[in-house]
LUMGUVO-606180 format. One line per field, with one value per atom (N, C-alpha, C): atom name; x, y, z. Coordinates in nm, 4 decimals. Layout:
atom = (CA/...) $
X = (X/...) $
Y = (Y/...) $
Z = (Z/...) $
***
This chain:
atom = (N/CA/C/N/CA/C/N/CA/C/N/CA/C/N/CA/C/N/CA/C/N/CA/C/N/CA/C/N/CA/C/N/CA/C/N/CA/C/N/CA/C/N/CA/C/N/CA/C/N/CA/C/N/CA/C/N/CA/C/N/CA/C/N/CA/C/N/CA/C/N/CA/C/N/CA/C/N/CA/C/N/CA/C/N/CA/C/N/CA/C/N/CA/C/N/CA/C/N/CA/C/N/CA/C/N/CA/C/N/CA/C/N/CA/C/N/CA/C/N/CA/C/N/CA/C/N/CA/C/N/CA/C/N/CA/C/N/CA/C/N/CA/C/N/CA/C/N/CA/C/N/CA/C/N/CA/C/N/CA/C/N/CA/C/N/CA/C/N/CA/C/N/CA/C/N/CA/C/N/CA/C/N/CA/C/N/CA/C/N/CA/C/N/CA/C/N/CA/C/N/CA/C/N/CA/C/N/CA/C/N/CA/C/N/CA/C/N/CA/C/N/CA/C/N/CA/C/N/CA/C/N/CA/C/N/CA/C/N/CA/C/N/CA/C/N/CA/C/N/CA/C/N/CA/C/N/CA/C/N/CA/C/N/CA/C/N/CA/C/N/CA/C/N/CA/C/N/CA/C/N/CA/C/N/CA/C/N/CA/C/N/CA/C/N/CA/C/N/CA/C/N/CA/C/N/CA/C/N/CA/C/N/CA/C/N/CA/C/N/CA/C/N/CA/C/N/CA/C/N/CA/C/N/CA/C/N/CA/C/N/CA/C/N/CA/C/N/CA/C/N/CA/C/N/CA/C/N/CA/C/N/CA/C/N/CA/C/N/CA/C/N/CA/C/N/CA/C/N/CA/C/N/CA/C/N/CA/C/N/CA/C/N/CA/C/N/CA/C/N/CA/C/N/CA/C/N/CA/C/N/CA/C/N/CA/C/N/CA/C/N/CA/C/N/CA/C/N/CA/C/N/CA/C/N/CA/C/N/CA/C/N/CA/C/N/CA/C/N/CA/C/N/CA/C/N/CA/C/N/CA/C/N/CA/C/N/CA/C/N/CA/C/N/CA/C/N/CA/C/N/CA/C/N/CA/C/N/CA/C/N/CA/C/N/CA/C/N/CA/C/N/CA/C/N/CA/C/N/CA/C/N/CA/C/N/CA/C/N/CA/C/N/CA/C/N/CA/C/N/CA/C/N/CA/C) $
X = (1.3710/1.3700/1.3232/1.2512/1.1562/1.2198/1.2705/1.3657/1.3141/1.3576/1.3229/1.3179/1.2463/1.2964/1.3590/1.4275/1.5154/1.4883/1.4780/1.4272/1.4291/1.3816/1.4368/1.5526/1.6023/1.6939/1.8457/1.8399/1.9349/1.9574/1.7821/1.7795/1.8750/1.8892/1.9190/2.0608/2.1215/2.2776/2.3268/2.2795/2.3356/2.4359/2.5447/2.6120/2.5340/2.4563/2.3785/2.3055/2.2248/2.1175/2.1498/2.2799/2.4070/2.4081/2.3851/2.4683/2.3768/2.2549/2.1309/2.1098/2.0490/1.9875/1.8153/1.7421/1.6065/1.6011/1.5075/1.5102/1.4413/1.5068/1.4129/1.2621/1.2032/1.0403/1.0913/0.9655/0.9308/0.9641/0.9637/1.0288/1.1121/1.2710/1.3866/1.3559/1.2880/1.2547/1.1273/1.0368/0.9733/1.0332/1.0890/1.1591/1.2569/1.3578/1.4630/1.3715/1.2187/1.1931/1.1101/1.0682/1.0544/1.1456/1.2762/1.4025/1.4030/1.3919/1.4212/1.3214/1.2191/1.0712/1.0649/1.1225/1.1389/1.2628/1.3782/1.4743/1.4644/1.3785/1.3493/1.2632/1.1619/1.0513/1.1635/1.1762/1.2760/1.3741/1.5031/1.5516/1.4453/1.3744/1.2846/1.2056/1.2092/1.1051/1.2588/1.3554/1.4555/1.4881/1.5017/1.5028/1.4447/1.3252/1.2086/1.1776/1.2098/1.2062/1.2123/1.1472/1.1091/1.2535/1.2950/1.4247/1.3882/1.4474/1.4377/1.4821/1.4214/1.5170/1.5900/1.6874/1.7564/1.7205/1.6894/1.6628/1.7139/1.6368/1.7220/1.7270/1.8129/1.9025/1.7792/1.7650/1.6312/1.5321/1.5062/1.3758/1.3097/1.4381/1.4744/1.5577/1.4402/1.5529/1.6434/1.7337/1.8801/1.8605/1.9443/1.9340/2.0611/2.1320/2.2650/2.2702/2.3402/2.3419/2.4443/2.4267/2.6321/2.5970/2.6714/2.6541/2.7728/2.7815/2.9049/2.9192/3.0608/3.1268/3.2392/3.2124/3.3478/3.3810/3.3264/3.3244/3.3406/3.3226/3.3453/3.4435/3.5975/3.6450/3.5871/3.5715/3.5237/3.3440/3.2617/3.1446/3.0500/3.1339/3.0763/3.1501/3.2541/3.2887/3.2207/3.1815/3.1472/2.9866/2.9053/2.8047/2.7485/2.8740/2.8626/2.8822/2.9868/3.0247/2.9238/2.8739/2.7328/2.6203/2.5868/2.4893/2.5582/2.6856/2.7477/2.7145/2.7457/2.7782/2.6453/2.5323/2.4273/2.3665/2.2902/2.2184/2.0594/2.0062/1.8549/1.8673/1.9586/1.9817/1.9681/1.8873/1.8638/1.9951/2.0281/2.1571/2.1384/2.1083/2.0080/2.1757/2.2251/2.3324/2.2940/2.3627/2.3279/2.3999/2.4176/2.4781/2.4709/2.6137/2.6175/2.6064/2.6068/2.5640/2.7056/2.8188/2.9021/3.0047/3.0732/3.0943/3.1359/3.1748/3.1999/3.0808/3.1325/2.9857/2.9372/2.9264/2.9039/2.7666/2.7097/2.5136/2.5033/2.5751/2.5906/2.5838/2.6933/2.7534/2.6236/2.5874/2.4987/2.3667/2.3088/2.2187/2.2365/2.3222/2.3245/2.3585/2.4217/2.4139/2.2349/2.1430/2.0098/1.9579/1.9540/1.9088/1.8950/1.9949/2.0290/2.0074/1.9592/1.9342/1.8174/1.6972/1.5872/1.6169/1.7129/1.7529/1.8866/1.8977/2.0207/1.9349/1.9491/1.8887/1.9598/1.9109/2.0189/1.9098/1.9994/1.9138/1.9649/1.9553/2.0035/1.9948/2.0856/2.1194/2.0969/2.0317/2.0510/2.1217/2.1718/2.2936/2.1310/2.1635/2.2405/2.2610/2.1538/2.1392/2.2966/2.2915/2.4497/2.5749/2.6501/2.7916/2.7920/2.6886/2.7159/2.7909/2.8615/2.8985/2.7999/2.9194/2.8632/2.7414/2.7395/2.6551/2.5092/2.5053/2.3640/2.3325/2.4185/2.3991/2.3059/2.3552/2.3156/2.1777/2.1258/2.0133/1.9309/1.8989/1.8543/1.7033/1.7279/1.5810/1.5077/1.5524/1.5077/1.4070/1.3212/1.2885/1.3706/1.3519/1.4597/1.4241/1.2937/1.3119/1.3837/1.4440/1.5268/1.4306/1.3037/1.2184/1.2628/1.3000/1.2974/1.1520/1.2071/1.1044/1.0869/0.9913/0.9241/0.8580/0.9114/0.8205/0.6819/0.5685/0.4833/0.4800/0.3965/0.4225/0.3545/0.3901/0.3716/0.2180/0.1445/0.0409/0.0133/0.0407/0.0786/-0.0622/-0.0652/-0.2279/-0.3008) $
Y = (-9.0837/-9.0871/-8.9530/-8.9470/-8.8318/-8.7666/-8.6257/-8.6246/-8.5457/-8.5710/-8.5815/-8.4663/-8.3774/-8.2579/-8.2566/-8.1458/-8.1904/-8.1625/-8.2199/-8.2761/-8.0995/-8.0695/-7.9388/-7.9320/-8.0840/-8.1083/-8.0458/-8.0997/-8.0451/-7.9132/-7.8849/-7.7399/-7.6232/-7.6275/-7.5435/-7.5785/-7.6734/-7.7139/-7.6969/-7.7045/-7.6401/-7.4879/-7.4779/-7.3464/-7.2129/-7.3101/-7.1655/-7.0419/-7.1891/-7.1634/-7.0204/-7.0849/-6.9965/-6.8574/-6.8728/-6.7116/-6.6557/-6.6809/-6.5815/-6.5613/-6.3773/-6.3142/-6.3013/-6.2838/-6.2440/-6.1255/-6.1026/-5.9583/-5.8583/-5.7709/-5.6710/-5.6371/-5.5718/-5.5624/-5.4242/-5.3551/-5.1875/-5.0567/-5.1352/-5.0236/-4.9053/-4.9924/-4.8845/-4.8611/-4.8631/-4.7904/-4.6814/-4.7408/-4.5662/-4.4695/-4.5299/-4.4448/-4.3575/-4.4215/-4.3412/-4.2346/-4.2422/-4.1666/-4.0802/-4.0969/-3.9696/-3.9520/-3.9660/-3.8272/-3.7475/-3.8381/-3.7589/-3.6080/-3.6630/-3.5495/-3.4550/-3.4590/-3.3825/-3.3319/-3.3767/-3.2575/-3.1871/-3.2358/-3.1236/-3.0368/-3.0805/-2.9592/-2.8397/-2.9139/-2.8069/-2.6985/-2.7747/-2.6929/-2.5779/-2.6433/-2.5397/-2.4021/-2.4415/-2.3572/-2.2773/-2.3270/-2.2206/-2.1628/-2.1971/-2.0979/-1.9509/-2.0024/-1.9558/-1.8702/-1.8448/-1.8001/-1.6061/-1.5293/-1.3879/-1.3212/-1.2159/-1.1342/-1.0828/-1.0594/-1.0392/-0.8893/-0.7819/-0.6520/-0.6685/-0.6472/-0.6334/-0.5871/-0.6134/-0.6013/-0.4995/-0.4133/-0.2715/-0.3320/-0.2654/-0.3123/-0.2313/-0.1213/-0.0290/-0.0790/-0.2031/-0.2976/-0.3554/-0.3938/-0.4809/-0.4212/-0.4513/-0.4067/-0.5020/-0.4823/-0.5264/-0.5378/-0.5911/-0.6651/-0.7121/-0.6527/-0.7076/-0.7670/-0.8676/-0.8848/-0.9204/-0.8146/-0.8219/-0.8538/-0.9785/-1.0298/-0.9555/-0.9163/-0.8435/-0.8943/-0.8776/-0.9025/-0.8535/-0.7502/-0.6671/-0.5923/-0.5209/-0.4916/-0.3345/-0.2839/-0.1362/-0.0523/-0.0931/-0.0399/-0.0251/-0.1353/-0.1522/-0.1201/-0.1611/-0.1182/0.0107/0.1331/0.2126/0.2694/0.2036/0.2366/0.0955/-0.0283/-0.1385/-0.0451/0.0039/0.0238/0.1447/0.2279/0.3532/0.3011/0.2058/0.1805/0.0605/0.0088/-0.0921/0.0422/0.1735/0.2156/0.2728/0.3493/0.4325/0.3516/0.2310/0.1310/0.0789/0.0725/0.0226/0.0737/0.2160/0.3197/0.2884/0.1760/0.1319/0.0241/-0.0037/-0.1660/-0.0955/-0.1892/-0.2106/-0.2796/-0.2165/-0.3166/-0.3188/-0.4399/-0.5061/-0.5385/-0.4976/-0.5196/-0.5997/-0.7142/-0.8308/-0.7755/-0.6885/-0.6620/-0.7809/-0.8540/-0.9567/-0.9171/-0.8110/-0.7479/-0.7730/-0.7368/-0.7713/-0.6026/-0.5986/-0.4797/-0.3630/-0.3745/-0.2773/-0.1523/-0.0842/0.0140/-0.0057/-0.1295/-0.1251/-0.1243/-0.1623/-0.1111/0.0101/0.1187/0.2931/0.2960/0.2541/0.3261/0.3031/0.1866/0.1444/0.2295/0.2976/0.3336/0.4576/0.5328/0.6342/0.6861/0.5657/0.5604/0.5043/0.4967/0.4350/0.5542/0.6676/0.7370/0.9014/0.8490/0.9256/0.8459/0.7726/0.6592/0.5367/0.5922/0.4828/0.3383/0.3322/0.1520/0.0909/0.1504/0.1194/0.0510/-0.0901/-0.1084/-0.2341/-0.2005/-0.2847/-0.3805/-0.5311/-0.6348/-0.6805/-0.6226/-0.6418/-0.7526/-0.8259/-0.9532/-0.9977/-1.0386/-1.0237/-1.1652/-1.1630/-1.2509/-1.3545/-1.4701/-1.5340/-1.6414/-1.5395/-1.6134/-1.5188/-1.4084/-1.3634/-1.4576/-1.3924/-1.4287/-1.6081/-1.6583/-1.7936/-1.8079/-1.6910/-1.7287/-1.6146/-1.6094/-1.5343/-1.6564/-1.7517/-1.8456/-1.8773/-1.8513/-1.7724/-1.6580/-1.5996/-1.4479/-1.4111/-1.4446/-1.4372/-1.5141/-1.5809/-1.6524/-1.5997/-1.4792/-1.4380/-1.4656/-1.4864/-1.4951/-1.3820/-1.2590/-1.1553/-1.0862/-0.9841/-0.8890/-0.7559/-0.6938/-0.5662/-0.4798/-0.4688/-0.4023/-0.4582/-0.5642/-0.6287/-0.7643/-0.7605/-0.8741/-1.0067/-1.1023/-1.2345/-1.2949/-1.3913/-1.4834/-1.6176/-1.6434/-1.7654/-1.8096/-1.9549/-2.0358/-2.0960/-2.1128/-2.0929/-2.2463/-2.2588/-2.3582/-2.4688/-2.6328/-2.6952/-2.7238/-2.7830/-2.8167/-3.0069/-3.0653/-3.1627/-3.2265/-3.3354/-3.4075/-3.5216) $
Z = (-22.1564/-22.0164/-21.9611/-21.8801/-21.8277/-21.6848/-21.6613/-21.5426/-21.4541/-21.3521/-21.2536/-21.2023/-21.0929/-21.0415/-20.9476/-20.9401/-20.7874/-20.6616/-20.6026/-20.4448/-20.3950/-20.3265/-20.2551/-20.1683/-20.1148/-20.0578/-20.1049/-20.2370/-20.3267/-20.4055/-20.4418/-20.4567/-20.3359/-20.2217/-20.1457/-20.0892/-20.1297/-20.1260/-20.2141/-20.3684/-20.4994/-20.4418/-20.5175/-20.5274/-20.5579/-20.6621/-20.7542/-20.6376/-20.5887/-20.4818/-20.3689/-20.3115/-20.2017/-20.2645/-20.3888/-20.4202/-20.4717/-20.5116/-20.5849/-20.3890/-20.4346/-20.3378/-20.3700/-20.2684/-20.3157/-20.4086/-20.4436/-20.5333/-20.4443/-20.4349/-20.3292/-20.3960/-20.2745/-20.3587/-20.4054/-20.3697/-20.4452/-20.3363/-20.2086/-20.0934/-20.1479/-20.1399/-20.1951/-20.2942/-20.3693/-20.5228/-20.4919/-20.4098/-20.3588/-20.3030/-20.1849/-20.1329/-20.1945/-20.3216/-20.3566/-20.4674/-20.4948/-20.5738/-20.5049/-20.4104/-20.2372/-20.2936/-20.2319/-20.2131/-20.3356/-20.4112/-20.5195/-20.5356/-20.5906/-20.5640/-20.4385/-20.3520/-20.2181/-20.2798/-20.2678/-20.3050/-20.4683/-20.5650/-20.6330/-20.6266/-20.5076/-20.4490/-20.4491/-20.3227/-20.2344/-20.3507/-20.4547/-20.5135/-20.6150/-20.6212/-20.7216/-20.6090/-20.5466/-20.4110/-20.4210/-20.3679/-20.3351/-20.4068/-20.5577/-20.6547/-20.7140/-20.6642/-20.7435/-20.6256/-20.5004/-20.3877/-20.4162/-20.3640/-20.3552/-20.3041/-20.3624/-20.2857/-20.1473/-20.0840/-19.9069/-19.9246/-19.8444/-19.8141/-19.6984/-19.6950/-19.5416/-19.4315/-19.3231/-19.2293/-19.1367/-19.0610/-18.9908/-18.8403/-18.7617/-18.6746/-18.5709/-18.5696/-18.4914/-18.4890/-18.5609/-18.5124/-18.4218/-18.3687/-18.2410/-18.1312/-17.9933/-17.8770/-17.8248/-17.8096/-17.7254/-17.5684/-17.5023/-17.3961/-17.3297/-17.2569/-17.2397/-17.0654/-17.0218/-16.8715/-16.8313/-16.7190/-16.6935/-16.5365/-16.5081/-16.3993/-16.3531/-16.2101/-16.1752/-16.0154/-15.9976/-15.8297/-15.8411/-15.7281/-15.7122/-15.8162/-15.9084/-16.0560/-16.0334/-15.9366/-15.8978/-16.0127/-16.0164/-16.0851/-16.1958/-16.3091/-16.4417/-16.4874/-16.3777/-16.3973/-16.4542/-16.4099/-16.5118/-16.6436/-16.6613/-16.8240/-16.8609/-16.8807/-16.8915/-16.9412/-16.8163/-16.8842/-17.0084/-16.9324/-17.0591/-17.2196/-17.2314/-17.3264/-17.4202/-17.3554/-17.4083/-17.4216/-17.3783/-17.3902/-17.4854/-17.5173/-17.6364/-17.7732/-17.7804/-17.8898/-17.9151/-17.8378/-17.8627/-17.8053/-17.8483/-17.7731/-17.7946/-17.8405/-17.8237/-17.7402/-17.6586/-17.5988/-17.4361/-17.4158/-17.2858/-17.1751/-17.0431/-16.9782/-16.8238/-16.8145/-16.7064/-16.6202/-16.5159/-16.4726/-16.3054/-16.2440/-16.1692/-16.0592/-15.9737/-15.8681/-15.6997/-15.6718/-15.5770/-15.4650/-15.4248/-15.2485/-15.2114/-15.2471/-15.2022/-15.1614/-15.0775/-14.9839/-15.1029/-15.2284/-15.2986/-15.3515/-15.4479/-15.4761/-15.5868/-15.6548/-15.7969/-15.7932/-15.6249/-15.6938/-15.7076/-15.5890/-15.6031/-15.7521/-15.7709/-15.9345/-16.0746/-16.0198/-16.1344/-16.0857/-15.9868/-15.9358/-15.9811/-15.9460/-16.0222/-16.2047/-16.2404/-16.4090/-16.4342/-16.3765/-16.3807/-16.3341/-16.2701/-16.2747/-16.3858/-16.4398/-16.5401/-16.6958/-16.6656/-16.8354/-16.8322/-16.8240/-16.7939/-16.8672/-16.9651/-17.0475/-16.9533/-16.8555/-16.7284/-16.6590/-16.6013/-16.4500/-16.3810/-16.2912/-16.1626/-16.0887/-16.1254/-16.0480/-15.9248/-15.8003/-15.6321/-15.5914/-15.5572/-15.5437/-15.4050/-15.3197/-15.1464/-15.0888/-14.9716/-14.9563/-14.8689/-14.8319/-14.8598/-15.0328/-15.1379/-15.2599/-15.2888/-15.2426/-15.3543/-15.3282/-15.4319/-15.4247/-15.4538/-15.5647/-15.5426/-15.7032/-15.7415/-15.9268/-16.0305/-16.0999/-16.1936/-16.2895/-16.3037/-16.3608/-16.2757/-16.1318/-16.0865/-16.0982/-16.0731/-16.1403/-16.2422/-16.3831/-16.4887/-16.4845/-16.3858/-16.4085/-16.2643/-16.2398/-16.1115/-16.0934/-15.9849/-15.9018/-15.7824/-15.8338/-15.7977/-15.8805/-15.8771/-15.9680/-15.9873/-16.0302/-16.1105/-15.9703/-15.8710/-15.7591/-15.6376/-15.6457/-15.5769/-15.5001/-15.4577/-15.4094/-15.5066/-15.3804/-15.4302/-15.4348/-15.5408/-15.6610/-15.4950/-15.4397/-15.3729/-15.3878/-15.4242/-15.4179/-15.3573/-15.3986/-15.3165/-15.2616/-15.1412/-15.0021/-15.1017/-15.0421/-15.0803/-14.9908/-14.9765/-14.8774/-14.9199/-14.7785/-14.7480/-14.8160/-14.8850/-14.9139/-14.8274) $
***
């Protein structure tokens, strides 16, 4: 007796059928052999990598910005002590126009230390936070930054 094949009907209701998965193609098998070949680039490069000399600190200028309000008392030990501790650093200090003397004070520690300078704040942009402050829209001679006019099209 000669048998029969089975219908496809039955092929795909069989148990067997339910539980075999496809076989994946060749994707995840390139891919996992990318990673592989990339992270042994990489470990071998880092290995095999040149010694570094350390780097000198006199390379680079410094830059400090001290937004200030009402800072009179603290302002000139604040700046002496950033120019003592870091005597190639520049200290760009944000003065708010506000009734105290901390532009005096800084004006005259700037005349005596060309890496001292004072950014003049004019009201009604001062006094809005030390977080405008630190982001001024003046130049270091005190002239505000304007925007130029829009012209209507």
């Amino acid at each position: 007796m000669a048998r029969r094949a089975p219908s496809k009907q039955t092929r795909e209701s069989s148990p067997r059928a339910r539980l075999t998965r496809p076989r994946p193609g060749p994707v995840p098998l390139v891919l996992l052999l990318g990673l592989l070949l990339h992270w042994a680039g990489a470990r071998r490069s880092y290995t095999r990598r040149s010694p570094v000399e350390p780097g000198d600190v006199s390379w680079f200028d410094g830059h400090f910005f001290v937004p200030c309000r009402d800072e009179e008392a603290v302002v000139g030990t604040t700046v002496t002590r950033l120019r003592t501790d870091f005597p190639a650093s520049h200290v760009w200090v944000i003065d708010d126009d506000r009734d105290d003397r901390t532009g005096a004070i800084v004006t005259e520690l700037a005349a005596d230390d060309p890496r001292v300078h004072l950014v003049a704040r004019r009201r009604p942009n001062a006094g809005t936070g030390k977080g405008a402050a630190s982001t001024p829209r003046t130049t270091a001679s005190g002239r505000s930054f304007r925007r130029a006019p829009t012209v209507p099209a």
